[in-house]
Structure formats: C-alpha cells, structure tokens
C-alpha positions as CSV (number, residue, x, y, z in Angstrom):
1,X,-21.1,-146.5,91.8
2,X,-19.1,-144.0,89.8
3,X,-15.4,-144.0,90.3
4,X,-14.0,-140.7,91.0
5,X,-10.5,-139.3,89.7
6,X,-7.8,-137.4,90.9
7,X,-8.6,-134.4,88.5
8,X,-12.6,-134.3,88.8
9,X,-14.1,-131.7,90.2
10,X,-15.4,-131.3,94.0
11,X,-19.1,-130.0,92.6
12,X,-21.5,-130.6,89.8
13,X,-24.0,-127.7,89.2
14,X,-26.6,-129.2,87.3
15,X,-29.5,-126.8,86.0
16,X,-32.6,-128.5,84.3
17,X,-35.2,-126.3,81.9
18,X,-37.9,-126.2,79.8
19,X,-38.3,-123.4,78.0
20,X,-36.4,-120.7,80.5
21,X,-33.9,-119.6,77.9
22,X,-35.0,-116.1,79.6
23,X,-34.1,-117.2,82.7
24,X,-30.7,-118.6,81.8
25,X,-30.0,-115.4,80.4
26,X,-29.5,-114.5,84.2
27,X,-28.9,-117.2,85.9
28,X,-26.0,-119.0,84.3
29,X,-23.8,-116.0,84.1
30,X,-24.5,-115.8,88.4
31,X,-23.0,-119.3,88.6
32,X,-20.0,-117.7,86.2
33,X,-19.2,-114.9,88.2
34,X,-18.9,-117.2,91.5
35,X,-16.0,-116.6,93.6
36,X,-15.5,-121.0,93.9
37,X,-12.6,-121.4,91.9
38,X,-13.6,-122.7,88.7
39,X,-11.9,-125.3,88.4
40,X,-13.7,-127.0,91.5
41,X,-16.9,-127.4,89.9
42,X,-18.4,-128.3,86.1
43,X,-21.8,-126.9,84.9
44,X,-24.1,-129.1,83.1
45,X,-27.3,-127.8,82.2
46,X,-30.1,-130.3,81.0
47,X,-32.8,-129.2,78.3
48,X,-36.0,-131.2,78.7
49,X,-37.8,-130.5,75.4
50,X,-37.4,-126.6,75.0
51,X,-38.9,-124.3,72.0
52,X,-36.8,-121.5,72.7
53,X,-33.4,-121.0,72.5
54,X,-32.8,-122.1,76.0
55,X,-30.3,-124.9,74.1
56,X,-28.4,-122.3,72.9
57,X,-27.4,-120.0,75.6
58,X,-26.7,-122.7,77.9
59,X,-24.2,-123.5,75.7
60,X,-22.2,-120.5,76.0
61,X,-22.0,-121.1,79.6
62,X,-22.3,-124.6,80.1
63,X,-19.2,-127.5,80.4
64,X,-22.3,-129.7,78.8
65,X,-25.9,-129.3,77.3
66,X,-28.3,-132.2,77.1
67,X,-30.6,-132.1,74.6
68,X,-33.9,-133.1,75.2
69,X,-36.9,-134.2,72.9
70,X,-39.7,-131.3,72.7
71,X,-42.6,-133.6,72.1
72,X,-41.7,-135.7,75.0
73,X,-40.4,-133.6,78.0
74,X,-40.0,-136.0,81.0
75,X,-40.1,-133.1,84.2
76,X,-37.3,-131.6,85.8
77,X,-36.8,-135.1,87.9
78,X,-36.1,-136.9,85.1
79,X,-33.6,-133.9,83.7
80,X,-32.0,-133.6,87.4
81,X,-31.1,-137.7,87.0
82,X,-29.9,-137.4,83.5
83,X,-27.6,-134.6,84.6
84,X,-26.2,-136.5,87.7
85,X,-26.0,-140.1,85.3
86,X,-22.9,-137.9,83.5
87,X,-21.6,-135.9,86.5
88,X,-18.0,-136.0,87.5
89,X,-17.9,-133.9,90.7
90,X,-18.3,-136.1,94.6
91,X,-21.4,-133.7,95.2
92,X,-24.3,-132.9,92.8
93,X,-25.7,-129.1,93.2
94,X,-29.4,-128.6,92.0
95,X,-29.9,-125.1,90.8
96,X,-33.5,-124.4,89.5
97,X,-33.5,-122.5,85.9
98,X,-35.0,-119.1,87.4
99,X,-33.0,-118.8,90.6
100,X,-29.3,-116.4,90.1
101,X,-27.5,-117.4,92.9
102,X,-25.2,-115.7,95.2
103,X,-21.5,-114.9,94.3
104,X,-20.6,-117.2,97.2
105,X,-23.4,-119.5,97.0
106,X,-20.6,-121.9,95.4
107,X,-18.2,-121.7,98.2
108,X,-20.8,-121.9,101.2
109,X,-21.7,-125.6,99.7
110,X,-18.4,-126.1,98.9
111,X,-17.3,-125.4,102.7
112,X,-20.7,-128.2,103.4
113,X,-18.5,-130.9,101.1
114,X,-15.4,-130.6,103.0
115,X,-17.5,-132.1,106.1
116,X,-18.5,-136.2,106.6
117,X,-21.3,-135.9,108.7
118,X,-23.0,-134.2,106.0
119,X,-24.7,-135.7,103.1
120,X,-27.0,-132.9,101.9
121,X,-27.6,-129.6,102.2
122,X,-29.9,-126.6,100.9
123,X,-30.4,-123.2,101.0
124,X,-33.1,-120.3,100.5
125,X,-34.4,-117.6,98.3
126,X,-33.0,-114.1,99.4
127,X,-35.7,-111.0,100.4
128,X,-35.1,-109.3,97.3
129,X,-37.1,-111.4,94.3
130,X,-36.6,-109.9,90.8
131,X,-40.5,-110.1,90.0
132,X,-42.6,-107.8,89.9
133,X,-46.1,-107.9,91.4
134,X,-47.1,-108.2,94.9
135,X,-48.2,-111.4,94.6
136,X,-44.9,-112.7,93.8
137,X,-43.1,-110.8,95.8
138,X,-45.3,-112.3,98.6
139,X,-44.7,-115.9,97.8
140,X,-41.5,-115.3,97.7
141,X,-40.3,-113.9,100.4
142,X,-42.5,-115.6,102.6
143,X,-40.5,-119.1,101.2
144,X,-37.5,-117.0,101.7
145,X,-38.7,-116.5,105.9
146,X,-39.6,-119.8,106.2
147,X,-36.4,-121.6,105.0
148,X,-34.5,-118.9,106.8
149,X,-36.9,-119.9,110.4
150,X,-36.2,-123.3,109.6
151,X,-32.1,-123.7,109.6
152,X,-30.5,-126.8,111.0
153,X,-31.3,-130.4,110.6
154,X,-33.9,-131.2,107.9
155,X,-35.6,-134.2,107.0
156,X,-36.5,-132.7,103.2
157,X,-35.0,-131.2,100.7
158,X,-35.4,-128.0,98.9
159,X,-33.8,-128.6,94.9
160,X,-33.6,-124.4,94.2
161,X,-30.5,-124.5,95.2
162,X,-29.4,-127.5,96.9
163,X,-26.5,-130.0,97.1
164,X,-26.2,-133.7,98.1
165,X,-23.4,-136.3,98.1
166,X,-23.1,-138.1,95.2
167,X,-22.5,-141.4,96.4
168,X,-25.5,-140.9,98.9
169,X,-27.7,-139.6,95.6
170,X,-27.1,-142.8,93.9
171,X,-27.4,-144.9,96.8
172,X,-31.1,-144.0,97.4
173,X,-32.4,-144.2,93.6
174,X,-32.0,-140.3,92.8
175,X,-35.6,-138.4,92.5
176,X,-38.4,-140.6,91.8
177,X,-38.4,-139.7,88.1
178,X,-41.4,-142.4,87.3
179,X,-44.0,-140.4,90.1
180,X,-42.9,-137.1,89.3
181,X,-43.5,-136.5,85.5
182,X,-44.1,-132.6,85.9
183,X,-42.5,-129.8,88.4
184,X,-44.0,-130.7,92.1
185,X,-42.5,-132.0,95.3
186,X,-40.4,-134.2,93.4
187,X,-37.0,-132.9,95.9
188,X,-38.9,-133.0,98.9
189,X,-39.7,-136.9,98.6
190,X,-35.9,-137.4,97.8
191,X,-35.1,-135.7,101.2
192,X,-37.5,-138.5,102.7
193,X,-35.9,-141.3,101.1
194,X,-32.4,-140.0,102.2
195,X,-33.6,-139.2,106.1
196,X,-35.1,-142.5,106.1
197,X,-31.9,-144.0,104.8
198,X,-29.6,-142.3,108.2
199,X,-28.3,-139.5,105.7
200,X,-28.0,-136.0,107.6
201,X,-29.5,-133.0,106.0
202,X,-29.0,-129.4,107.0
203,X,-31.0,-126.3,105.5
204,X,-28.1,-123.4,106.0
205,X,-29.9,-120.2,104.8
206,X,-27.0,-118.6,104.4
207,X,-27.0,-119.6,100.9
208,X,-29.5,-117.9,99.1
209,X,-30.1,-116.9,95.4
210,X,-32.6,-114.9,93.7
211,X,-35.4,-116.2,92.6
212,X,-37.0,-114.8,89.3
213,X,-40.7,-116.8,89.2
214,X,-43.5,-114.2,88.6
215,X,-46.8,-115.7,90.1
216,X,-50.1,-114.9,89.3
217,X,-52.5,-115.7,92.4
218,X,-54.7,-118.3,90.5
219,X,-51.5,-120.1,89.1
220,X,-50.4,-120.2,92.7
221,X,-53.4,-121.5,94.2
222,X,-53.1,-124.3,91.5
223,X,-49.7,-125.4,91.9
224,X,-50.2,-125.4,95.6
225,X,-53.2,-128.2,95.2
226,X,-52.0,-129.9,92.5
227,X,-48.0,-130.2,92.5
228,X,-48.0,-129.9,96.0
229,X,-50.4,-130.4,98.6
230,X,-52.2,-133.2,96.9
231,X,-48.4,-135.2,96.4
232,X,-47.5,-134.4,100.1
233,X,-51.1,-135.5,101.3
234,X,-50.2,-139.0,99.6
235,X,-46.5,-139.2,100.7
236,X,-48.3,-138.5,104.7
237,X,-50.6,-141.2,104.3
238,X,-48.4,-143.7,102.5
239,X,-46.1,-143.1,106.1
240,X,-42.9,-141.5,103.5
241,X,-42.3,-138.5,106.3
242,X,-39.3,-139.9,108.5
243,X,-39.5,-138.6,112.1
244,X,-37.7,-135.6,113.0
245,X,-38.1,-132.2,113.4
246,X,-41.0,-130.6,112.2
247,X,-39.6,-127.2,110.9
248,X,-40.2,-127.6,107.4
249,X,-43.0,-130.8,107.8
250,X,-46.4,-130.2,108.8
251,X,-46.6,-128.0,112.2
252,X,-49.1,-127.4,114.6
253,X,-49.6,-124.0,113.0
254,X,-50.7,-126.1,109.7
255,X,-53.0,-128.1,111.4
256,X,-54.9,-124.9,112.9
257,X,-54.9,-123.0,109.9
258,X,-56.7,-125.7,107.7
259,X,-59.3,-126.6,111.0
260,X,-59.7,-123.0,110.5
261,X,-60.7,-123.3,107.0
262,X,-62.6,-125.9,107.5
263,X,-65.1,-123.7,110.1
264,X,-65.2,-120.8,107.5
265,X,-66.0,-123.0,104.4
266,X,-68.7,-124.5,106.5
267,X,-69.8,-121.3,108.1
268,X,-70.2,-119.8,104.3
269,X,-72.5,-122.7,103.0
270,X,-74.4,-122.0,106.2
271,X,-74.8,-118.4,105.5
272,X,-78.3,-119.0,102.9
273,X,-80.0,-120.1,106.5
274,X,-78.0,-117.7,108.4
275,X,-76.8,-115.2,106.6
276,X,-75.9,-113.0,109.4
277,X,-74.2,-115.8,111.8
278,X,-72.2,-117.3,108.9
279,X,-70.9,-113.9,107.8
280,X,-69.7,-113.0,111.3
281,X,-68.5,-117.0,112.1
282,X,-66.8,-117.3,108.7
283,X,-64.7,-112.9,109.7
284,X,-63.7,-114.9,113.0
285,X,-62.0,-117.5,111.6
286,X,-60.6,-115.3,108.9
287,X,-59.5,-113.6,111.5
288,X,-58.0,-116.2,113.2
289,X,-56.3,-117.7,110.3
290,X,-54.7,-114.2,110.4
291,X,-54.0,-114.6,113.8
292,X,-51.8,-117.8,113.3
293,X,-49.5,-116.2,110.0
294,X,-49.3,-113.1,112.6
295,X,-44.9,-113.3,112.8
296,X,-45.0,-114.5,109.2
297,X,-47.3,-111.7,108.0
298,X,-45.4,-109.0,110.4
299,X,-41.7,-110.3,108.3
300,X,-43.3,-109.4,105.2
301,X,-44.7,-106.5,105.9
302,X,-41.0,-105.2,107.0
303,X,-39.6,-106.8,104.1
304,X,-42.4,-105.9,101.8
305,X,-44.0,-103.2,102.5
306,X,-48.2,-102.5,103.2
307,X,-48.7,-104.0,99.2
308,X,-46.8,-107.3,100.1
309,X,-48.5,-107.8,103.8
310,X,-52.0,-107.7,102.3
311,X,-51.2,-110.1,99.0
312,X,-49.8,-112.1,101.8
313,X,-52.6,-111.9,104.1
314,X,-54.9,-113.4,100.9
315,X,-51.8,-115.9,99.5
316,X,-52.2,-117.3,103.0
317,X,-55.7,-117.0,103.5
318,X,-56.4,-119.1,100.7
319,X,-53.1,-121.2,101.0
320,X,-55.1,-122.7,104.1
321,X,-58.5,-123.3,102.0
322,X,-56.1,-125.2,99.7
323,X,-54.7,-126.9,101.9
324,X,-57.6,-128.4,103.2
325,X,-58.8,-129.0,100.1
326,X,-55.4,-131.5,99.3
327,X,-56.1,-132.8,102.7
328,X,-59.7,-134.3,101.6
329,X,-59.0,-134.9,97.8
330,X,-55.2,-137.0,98.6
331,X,-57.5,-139.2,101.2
332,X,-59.9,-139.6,99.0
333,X,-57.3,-140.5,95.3
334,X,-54.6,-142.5,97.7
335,X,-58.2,-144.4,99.5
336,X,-58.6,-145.3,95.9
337,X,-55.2,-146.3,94.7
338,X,-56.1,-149.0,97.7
339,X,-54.5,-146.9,100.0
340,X,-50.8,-147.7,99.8
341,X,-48.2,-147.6,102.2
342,X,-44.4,-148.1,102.2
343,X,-42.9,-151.5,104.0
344,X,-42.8,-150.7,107.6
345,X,-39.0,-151.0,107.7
346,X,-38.7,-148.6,104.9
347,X,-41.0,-146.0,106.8
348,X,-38.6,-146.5,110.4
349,X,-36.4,-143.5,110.4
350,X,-33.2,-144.8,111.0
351,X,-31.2,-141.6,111.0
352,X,-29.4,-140.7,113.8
353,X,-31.5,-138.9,117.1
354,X,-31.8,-135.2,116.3
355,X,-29.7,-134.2,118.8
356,X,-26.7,-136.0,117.7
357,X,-27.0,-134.7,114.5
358,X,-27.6,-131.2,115.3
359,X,-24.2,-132.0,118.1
360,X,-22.1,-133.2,115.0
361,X,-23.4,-130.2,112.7
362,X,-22.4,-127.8,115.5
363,X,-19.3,-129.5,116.2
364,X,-18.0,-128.7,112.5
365,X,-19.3,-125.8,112.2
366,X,-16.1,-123.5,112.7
367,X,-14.0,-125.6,110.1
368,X,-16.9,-125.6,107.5
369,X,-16.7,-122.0,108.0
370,X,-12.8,-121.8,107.9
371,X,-12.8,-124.1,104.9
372,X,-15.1,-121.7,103.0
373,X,-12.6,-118.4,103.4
374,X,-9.9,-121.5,102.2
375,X,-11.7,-122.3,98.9
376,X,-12.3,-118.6,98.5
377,X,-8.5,-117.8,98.1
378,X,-6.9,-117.6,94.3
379,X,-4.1,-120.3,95.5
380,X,-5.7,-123.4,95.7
381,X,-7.6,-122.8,92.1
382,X,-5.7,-126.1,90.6
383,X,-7.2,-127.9,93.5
C-alpha cells in the first residue's frame, strides 16, 4: 500500500475517456469552478486511446494526462486503475467524462472522507440533463429518481460520480479490469467485492452532476442487454451480490416486470392462432407492466413533462423485455462457461448487519455535514 504524505491531497478526481474531448470541454472546467479548496484534491484525467483532441484539453485542466494507445484502448476500468496506480490523495473520486458536476459536489465527498465508518460513497445525476431528446431525457432522469429513492447503505457502486477509500480500493483488487474490457457494470461488481469485503457504502444523492449522454432508444436497448443485464445476470448466478438491502439490487418490482414480459412475449407468438386473445392478453400485461413503473412514470412526468412520461412509458416497456431477455441468454452463456461460482466464503457477506451500518451512518451524519460548511471556508485552503 501507498504511503501517504503530509502535503498530499485529501481527494483524487480521476476522469477516464475515449474520445469525449466534447465532453471535457464541459466537464473539467465544473470540477475547476468547485468551491473544495484546490489544494485538497489533484485532477488526473486518463486517455484510453482517443482520436480527438480529448489529450489536449485535458491538459489545460488537468494536474496529469495519461496517454493512452488508440489502436489498443483497454475500457474505462482499466483507465480508472491506471489513474488510481499514480494517485496521491487517501480517497479516489470517479467522475465519468460526460457528467459536469455540481459546484459543491467536491465538498459533499469531501465531508464523506472526514468520517471512518465510511469507505465509499456515490451520488446521482440531477433532473436537469443537458441532452436533448426525450429519450434521453427519460433515461436520465429516471436514473436520476432511482439513485435519489435509493439513499443510504448500498451494496454497489455507481462510478459517475463516486468516491472510495484508497486503501480500501487497493485492498480489494480495484475494478476487475481483465472482465470488463468495454464500458458496462464494471463499478457495480467493484461495490460487490467491497460489501462482501465489510466495507460500508452509502449512496447520498445529494451529490449530483449533470449528465450530458444523448441516447438514442435502440442504443439504449443495446447497452442495457449487453453491458448490463447480461454481466449482472452472470455476477447473480455466479452468487457475487452480497446480502443487503435491495434498493439498488434486484427488487420485487423487477421480478414482476420481466414475469410480465414473459406473458406478453408469449401472448404475441400466440396471436397467429389467436389473434384476438393474444392482442387483448399481451394490452393487459402492457398494462400491467405500466402499472408497476406507475410512481416512477408519475416522477417523470412532473419532472419531464407529457414527452418524457411517454418515452419513459416505452424505455421501460422494453427495458422489461430486455431484461428478460439477459435473464435467459446469462443462464444460458454462464451454463456454458460450466456455470461458475465464487468460493462460498468469498460469496458470505461479512459486512456489518444493515442496521448497524445505517446506526453509524446516522450517527455521523451532523459532523459530515458540519465538516462540509468547514472545508467550504477560504481559511483552511493550505489544508
């Protein structure tokens, strides 16, 4: 483990990309105009492989660029590790390329490193994403409600805009760089490893930044099935999800939505028979599926507006026809990887019970709070 010195700083913001030199554009000078003093924290930002200039702005912002090689990039796991390898500061904080993060972003996780029971902590997207389209603004806001439902003790991690002990990083390997080679759930199997490993993690959504991804629908639909439901379906069946609460893990609501999808699909491949009976089978369970986003559809419809509610009623719609979709085709590809499974002492979950965890968390809450207006101040700028 990495000494630290007297004169390092308390955070390292490190920012991996791949061809976002647009995105830079915005959201290194966010980090810039933070109100954390900044001497308290370095920026490193870490270029796997871009074509653009993406090298170049991030050095006018950045304490350090790492150059990457364009005909081999390695995934923002990879880039995430290769940042923390050279980091100086006693926390690392993980802030993807196309998310501009608040002014006090800084100081909120800042206040979250002045506290030991912590050992990681994340945030969420605000309601007001940059792009345009319905469809994006759907997706993100509604990952924006669901972080912001889901405050408290996690057992994942989110790496938007997240922060975890350094010392805690390196103890439990840093992201799995070797099984992640592309952008997928590559910070949500770290948050695993370091719930399984006793390490408390809190989502606080009152750090938030502004995310800047434009989606279009079919891209989503991909990336859902293939960077993420497929790689959570295998991390489920390989026993890698640590017990706890379920806020953030698959929910009961889940479960329903893709039973649900399961009916319709069936109900629409009987519909040559019965054309009638499947049509009106396969509008009730669309219905239901409705049903069972209702409070998450009703938030974005007042955060959205009529356009948003109805890209979200078909994001969601579809989200749980892809979801059962990962379901069958993760059994099926981990059945034939000979259906792996971690040691059964590595799957135990030997954090402490929730409710200690959420008693500490509470217990520190004031200070964390008291410490944030302290960074906050001019004064302690050499500190």
């Amino acid at each position: 483990m990495r000494e630290h010195a007297t004169g390092d700083p308390l955070l390292t913001v490190i920012v991996p990309v791949r061809d976002g030199a647009a995105h830079l554009r915005r959201s290194l000078p966010a980090l810039a105009a933070s109100t954390l003093p900044r001497a308290q924290w370095e920026l490193i930002v870490v270029d796997d492989g871009s074509r653009d200039d993406g090298v170049t702005v991030a050095a006018q912002w950045a304490d350090r660029v790492i150059d990457g090689d364009a005909t081999v990039p390695t995934g923002p796991a990879a880039a995430r590790n290769r940042g923390a390898a050279v980091a100086r500061g006693r926390w690392l904080v993980f802030v993807d390329a196309d998310v501009a993060v608040h002014r006090d972003a800084l100081v909120r996780l800042a206040a979250h490193a002045h506290d030991d029971v912590i050992d990681a902590v994340f945030g969420r997207y605000d309601d007001a994403p940059s792009a345009p389209g319905a469809v994006s603004r759907a997706r993100n806001l509604a990952h924006a409600i669901q972080h912001e439902r889901a405050a408290g003790v996690a057992t994942t991690f989110w790496a938007g805009l997240g922060m975890v002990r350094a010392a805690a990083f390196e103890a439990v390997g840093g992201f799995d760089a070797a099984r992640f080679r592309r952008p997928a759930i590559e910070d949500v199997e770290l948050g695993y490893r370091l719930a399984r490993n006793g390490h408390v993690i809190r989502l606080d959504p009152a750090i938030r930044g502004t995310h800047r991804k434009a989606w279009r629908f079919w891209h989503g639909v991909r990336t859902d099935l293939r960077d993420r439901g497929i790689p959570w379906m295998h991390l489920l069946l390989e026993g890698a999800q640590p017990a706890g609460p379920a806020r953030l893990a698959v929910r009961q609501r889940d479960r329903l939505g893709v039973a649900c999808a399961a009916l319709a699909c069936s109900a629409v491949a009987l519909m040559p028979w019965a054309p009638r009976t499947g049509a009106l089978v396969a509008l009730a369970l669309l219905t239901a599926m409705v049903a069972i986003d209702a409070s998450l559809l009703r938030a974005l419809a007042e955060r959205g507006g009529v356009a948003v509610l109805f890209a979200g009623v078909a994001v969601r719609a579809v989200s749980h026809v892809t979801n059962l979709v990962s379901v069958v085709a993760g059994a099926v590809a981990w059945l034939r990887r000979g259906a792996p499974r971690l040691p059964r002492g590595a799957r135990d979950d030997t954090a402490r019970d929730d409710a200690s965890r959420e008693h500490a968390i509470r217990d520190h809450a004031t200070r964390a709070r008291g410490e944030a207006r302290w960074l906050a101040t001019p004064r302690h700028a050499g500190g």
